[in-house]
ROSE-219805 format. One record per residue (C-alpha): residue in three letters; residue number from 1; chain; x, z, y. Coordinates in steps of 0.25 Angstrom, whole numbers, plus 2048, in hexadecimal, padded with zeros to 3 digits. Layout:
r type:ALA, seq:NUM, mol:A, east:X, up:Z, north:Y
...
This chain:
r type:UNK, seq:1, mol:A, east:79E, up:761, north:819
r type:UNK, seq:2, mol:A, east:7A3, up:770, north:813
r type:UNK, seq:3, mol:A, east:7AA, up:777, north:81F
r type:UNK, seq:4, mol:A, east:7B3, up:782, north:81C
r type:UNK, seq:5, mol:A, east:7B4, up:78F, north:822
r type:UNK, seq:6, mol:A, east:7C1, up:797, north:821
r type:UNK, seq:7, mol:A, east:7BF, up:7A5, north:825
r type:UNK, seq:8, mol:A, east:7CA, up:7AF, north:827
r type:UNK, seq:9, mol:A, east:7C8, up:7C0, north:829
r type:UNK, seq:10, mol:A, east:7D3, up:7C7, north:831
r type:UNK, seq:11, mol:A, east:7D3, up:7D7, north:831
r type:UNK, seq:12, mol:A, east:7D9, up:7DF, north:83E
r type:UNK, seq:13, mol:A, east:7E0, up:7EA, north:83F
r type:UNK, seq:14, mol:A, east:7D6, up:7F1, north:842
r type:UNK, seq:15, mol:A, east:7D4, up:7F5, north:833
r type:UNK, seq:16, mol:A, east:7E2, up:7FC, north:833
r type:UNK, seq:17, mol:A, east:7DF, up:804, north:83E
r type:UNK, seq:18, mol:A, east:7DC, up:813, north:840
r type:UNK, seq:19, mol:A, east:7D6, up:810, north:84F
r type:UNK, seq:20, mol:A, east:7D1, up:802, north:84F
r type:UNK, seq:21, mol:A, east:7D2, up:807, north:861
r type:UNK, seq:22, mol:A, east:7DF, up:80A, north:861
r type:UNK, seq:23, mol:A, east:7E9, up:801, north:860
r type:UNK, seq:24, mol:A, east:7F2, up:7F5, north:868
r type:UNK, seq:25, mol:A, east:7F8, up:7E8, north:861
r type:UNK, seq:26, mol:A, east:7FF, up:7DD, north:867
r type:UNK, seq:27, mol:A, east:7FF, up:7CF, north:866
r type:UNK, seq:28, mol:A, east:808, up:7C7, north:85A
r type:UNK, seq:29, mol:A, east:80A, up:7BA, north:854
r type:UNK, seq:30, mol:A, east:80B, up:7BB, north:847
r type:UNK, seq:31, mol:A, east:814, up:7AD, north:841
r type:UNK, seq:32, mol:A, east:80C, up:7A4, north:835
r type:UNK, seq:33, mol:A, east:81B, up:7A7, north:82E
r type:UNK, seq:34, mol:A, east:819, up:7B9, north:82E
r type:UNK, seq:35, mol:A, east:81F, up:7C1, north:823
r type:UNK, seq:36, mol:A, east:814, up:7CA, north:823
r type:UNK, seq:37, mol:A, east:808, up:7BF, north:821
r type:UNK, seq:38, mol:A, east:7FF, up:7C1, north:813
r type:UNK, seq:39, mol:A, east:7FA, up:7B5, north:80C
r type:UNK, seq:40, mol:A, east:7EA, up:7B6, north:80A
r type:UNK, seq:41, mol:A, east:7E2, up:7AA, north:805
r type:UNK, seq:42, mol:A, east:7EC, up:7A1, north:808
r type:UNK, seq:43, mol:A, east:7EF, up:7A7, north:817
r type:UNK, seq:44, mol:A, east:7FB, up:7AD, north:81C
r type:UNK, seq:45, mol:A, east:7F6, up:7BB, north:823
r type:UNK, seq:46, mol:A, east:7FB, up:7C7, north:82B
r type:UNK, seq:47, mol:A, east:7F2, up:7D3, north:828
r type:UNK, seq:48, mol:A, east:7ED, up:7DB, north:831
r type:UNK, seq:49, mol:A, east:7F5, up:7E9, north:830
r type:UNK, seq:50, mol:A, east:804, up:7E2, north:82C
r type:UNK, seq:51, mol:A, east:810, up:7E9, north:833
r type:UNK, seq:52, mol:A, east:814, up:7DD, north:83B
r type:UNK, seq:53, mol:A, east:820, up:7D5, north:838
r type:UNK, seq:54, mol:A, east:825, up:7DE, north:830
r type:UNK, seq:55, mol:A, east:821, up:7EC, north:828
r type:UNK, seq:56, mol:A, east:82E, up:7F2, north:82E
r type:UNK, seq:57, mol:A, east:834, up:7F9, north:839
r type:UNK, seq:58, mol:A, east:834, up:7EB, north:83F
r type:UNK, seq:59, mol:A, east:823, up:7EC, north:841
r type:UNK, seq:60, mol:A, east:81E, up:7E9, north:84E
r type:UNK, seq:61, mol:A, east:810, up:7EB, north:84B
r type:UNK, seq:62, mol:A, east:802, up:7EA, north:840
r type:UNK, seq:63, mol:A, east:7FC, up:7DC, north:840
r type:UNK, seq:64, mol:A, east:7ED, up:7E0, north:846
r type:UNK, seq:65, mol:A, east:7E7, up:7D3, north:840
r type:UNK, seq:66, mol:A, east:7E7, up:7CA, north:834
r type:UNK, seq:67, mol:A, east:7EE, up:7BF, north:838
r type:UNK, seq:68, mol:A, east:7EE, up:7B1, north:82F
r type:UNK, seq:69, mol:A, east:7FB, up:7AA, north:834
r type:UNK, seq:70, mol:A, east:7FA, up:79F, north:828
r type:UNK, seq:71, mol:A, east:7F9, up:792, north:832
r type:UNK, seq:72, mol:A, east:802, up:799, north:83E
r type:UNK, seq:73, mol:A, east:806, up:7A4, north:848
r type:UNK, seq:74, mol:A, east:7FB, up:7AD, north:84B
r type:UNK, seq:75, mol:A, east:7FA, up:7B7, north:857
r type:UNK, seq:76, mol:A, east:7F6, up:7C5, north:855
r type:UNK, seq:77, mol:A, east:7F7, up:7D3, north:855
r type:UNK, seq:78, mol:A, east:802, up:7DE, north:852
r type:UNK, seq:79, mol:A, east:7FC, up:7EC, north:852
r type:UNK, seq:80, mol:A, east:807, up:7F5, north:858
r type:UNK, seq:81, mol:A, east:7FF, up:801, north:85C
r type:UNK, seq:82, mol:A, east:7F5, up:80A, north:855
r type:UNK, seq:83, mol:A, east:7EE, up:811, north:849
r type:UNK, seq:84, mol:A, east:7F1, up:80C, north:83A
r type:UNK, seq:85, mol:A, east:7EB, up:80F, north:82E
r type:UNK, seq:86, mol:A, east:7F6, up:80D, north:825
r type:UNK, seq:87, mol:A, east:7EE, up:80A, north:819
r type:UNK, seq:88, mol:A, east:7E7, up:7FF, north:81E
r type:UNK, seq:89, mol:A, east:7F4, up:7F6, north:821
r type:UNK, seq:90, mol:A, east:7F9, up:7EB, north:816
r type:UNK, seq:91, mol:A, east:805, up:7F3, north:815
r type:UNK, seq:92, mol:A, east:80A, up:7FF, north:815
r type:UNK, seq:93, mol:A, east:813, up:801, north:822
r type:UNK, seq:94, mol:A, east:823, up:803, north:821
r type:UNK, seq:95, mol:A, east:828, up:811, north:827
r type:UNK, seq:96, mol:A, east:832, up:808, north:830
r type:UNK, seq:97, mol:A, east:823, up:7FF, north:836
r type:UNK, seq:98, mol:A, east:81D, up:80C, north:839
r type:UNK, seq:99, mol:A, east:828, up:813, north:83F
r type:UNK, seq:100, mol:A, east:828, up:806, north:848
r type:UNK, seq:101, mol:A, east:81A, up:805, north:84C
r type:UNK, seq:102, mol:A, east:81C, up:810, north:855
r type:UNK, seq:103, mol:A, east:80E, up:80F, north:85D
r type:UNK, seq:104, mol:A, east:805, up:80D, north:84E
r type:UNK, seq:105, mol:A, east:802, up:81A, north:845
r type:UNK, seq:106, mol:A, east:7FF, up:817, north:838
r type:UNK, seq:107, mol:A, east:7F6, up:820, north:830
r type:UNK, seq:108, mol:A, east:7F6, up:829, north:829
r type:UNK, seq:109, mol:A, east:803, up:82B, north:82F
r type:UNK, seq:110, mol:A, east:811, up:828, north:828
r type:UNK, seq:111, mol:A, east:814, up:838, north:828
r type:UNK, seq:112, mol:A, east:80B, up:83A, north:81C
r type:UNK, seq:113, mol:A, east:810, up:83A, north:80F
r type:UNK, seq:114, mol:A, east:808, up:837, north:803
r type:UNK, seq:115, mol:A, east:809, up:83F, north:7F6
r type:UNK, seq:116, mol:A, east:803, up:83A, north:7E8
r type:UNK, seq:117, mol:A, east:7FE, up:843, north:7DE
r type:UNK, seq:118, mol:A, east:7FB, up:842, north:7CF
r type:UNK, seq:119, mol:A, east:7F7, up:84A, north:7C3
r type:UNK, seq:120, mol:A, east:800, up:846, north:7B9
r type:UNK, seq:121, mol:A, east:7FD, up:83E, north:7AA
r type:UNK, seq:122, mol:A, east:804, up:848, north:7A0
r type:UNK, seq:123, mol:A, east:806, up:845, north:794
r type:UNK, seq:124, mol:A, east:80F, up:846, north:786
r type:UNK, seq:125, mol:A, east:817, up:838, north:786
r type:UNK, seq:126, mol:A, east:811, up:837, north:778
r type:UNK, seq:127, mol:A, east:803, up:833, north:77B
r type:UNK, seq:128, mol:A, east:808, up:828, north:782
r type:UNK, seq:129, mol:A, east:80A, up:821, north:776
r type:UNK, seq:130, mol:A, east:80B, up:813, north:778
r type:UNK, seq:131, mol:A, east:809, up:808, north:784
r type:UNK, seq:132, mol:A, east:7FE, up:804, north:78E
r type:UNK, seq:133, mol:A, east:7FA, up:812, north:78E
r type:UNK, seq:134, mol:A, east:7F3, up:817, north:79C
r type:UNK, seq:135, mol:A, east:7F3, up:824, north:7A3
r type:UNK, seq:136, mol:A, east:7ED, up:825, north:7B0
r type:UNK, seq:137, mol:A, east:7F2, up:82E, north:7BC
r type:UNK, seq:138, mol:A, east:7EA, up:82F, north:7C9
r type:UNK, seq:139, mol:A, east:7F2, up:832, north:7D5
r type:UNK, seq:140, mol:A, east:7EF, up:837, north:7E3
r type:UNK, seq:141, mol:A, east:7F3, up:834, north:7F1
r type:UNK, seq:142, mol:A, east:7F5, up:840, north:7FD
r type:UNK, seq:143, mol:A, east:7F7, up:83B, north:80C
r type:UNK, seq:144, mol:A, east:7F1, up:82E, north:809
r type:UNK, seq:145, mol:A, east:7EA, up:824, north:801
r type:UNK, seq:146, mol:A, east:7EF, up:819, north:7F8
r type:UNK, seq:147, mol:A, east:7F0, up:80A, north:7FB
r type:UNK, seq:148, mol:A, east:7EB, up:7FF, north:7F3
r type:UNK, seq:149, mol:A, east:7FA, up:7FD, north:7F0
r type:UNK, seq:150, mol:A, east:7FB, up:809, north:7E7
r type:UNK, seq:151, mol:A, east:7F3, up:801, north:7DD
r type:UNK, seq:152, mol:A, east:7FF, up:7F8, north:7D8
r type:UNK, seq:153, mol:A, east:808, up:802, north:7D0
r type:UNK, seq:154, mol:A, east:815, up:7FA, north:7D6
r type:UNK, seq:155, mol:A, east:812, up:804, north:7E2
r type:UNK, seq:156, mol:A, east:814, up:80E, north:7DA
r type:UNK, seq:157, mol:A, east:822, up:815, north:7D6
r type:UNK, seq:158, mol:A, east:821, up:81C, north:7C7
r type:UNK, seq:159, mol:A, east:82C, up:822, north:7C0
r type:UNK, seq:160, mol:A, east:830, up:823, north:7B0
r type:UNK, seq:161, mol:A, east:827, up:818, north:7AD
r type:UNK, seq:162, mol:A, east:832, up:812, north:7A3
r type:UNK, seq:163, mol:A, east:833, up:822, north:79E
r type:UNK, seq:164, mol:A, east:825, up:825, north:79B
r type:UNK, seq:165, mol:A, east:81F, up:817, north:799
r type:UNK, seq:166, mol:A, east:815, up:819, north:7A2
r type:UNK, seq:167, mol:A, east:815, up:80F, north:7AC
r type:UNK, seq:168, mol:A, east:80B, up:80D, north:7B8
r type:UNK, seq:169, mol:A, east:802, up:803, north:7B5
r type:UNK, seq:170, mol:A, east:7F8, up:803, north:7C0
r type:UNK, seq:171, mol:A, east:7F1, up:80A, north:7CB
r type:UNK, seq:172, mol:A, east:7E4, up:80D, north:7CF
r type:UNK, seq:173, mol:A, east:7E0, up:810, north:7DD
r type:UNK, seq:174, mol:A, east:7D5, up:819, north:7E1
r type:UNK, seq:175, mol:A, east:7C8, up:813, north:7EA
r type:UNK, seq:176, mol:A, east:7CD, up:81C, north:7F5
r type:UNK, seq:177, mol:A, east:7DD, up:81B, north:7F1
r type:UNK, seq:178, mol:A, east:7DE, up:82A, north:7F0
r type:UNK, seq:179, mol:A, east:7E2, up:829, north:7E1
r type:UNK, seq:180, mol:A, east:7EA, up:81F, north:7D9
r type:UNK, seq:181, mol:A, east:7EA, up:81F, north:7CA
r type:UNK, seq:182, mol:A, east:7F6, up:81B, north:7C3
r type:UNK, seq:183, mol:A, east:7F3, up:814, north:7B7
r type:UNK, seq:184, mol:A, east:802, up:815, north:7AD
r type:UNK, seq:185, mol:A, east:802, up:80D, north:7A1
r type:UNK, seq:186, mol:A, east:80D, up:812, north:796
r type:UNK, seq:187, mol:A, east:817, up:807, north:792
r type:UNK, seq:188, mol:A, east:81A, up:80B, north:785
r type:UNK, seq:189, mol:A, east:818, up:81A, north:77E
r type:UNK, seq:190, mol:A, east:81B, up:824, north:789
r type:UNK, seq:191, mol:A, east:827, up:82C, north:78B
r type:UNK, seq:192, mol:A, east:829, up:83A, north:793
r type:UNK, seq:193, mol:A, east:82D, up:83A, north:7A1
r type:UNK, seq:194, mol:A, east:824, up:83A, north:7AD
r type:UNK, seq:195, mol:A, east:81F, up:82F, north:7B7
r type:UNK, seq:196, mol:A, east:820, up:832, north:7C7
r type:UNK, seq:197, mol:A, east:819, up:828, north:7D0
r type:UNK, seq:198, mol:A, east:819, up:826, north:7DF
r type:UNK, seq:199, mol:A, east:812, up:81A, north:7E8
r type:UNK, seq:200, mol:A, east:818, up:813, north:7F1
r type:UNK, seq:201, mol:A, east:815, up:811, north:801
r type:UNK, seq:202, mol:A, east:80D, up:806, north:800
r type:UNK, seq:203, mol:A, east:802, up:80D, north:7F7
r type:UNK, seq:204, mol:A, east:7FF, up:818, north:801
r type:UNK, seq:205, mol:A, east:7F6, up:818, north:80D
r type:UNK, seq:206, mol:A, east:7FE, up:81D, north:818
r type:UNK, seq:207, mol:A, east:80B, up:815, north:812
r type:UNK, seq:208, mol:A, east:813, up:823, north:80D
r type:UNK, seq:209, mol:A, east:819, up:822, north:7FE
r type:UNK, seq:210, mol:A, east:815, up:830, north:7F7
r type:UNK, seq:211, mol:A, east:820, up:839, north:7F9
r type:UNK, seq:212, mol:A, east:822, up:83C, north:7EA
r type:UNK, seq:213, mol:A, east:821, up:838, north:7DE
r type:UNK, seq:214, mol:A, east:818, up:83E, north:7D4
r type:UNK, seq:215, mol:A, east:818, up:841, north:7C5
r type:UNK, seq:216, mol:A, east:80A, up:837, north:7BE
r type:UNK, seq:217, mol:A, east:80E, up:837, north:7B1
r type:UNK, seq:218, mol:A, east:815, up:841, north:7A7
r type:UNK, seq:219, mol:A, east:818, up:840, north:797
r type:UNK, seq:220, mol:A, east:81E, up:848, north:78F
């Protein structure tokens, strides 16, 4: 008789740690039921690193562990003091969550501003003269370094797509997420005006939006 053997990994929080020695949880019971439970292979888990209930002023701590509460409650920890590397959580943390986890610094810390920097595509709008044509732009990051999140272009604000007809088509992260290269397709024959882009929170390291737009694409 075949016997089958179900294996299941859990990571700790010790990954998301600046000082793997330094820091206190407490103990939690975590319902089959919570909101903030992923569905993996069929389970229901809690990752390790999720603002705990809620990623809001209402947070009482960081799950330590991975928790899979698909066949009931399951006990646990709540990380409520210590030294976070921001990047390595599931999501970026809410302002409101870290103003309320007085005794846990995040880092790099929430003070630092991110700014991007581009050398512009210029161009005459007539050599753009038809659809599907691509122009590449590669853009840099300064008090950080992308997430994986900036690779889906809906993280991504551009302006005078409809004007130019220049649309973002896609993004290309770097193997060390210092650069990201916007790939714009044109929509039809291209028109003058000027594309601006800016990323949101989510596609930065330390969970800062760049401060400012910048200028990626000009036709004239």
């Amino acid at each position: 008789m075949a016997i089958e053997f179900k294996t299941q990994e859990y990571s700790t929080g010790k990954h998301f740690l600046v000082f793997p020695d330094h820091y206190v949880c407490v103990a939690q019971i975590f319902n089959k039921d919570d909101s903030t439970a992923v569905t993996i292979d069929s389970r229901k888990i809690i990752k390790a690193g999720t603002l705990w209930p809620s990623n809001d002023g209402s947070v009482q701590g960081i799950v330590f562990s991975d928790l899979d509460v698909t066949d009931g409650d399951q006990s646990g920890s709540l990380l409520v003091h210590g030294f976070v590397k921001t990047a390595a959580l599931p999501v970026v943390p809410a302002s409101t969550a870290i103003a309320a986890l007085t005794q846990v610094v995040f880092l790099p810390l929430a003070a630092v501003v991110v700014t991007l920097s581009a050398t512009a595509f210029a161009a005459a709008a007539s050599t753009i003269e038809a659809a599907d044509v691509e122009k590449s732009v590669v853009v840099s990051i300064a008090g950080g370094l992308f997430r994986t999140e900036a690779s889906d272009a809906d993280n991504w604000t551009v302006t005078a797509e409809s004007t130019t007809k220049m649309v973002l088509d896609r993004v290309v992260l770097s193997a060390d997420l210092k650069t990201a290269t916007l790939v714009f397709k044109s929509s039809a024959a291209g028109a003058a005006g000027s594309n601006t882009v800016t990323c949101s929170a989510a596609c930065v390291s330390n969970g800062n939006a760049p401060s400012a737009a910048i200028t990626v694409i000009t036709l004239t």
